[in-house]
N, C-alpha and C positions, 0 to 999 in steps of 0.2 A: 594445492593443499591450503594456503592462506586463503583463498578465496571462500573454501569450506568453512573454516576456522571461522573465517569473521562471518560469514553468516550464520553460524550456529550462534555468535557473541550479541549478533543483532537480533535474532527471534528472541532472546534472554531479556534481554533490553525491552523489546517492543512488546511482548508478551506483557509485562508489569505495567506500561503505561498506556497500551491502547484498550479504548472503552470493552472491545471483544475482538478477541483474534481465531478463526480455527485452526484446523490442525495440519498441516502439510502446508502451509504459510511459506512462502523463500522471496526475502526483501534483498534486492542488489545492494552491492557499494553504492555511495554518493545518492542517494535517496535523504532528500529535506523532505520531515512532515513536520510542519507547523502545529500544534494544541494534538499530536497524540492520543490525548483521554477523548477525543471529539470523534476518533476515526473506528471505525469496525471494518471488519475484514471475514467474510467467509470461509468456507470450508477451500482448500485450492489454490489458495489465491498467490500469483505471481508478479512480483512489482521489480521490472529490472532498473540498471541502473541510471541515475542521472536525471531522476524523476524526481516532480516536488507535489508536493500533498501541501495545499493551503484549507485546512477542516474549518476553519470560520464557524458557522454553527454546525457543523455536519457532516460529515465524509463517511456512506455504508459501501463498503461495496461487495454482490453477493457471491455464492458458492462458483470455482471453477472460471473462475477470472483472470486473465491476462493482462496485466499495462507494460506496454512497451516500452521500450527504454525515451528519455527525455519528454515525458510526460507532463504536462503540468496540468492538478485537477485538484478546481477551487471549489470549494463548498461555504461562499461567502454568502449562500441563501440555502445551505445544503445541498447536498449531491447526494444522489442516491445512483449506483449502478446494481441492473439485476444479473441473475447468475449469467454463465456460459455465453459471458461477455468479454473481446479482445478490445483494446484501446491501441488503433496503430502508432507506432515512435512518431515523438514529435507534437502530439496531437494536443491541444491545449483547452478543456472544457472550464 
């Protein structure tokens, strides 16, 4: 139940500060994004937890997307991911 909870309280949160978010969106616990207004987010899109988002000038990433958990994905020259794309845990672009 808290786990539902707080991520209904983080789609609320992320909704208002990220550049574009779609819709069926579900962000884990312990997820750091760096500049929020910098990152987009697809239709789909699943970020589990313990992943960090560094958007520097840019973070899109497209419809129907997976990041595994312990992610780290920097967009210090932007980052673009296309749709019905998995990022395995761990993986650090």
């Amino acid at each position: 139940m808290t786990y539902v909870a707080g991520s209904g309280l983080r789609l609320i949160y992320y909704r208002k500060h990220f550049r574009r978010m779609g819709d069926t969106c579900i962000i884990g616990p312990y997820v750091v994004i760096d500049h929020p207004e910098r990152v987009s987010l697809g239709l789909f899109v699943m970020i589990d937890s313990l992943t960090r988002i560094e958007a520097g000038r840019g973070v899109h990433i497209g419809d129907c997307c997976h990041i595994c958990s312990g992610c780290v994905l920097s967009g210090a020259g932007s980052l673009y991911i296309g749709n019905n794309v998995a990022v395995s845990a761990g993986t650090k672009v």
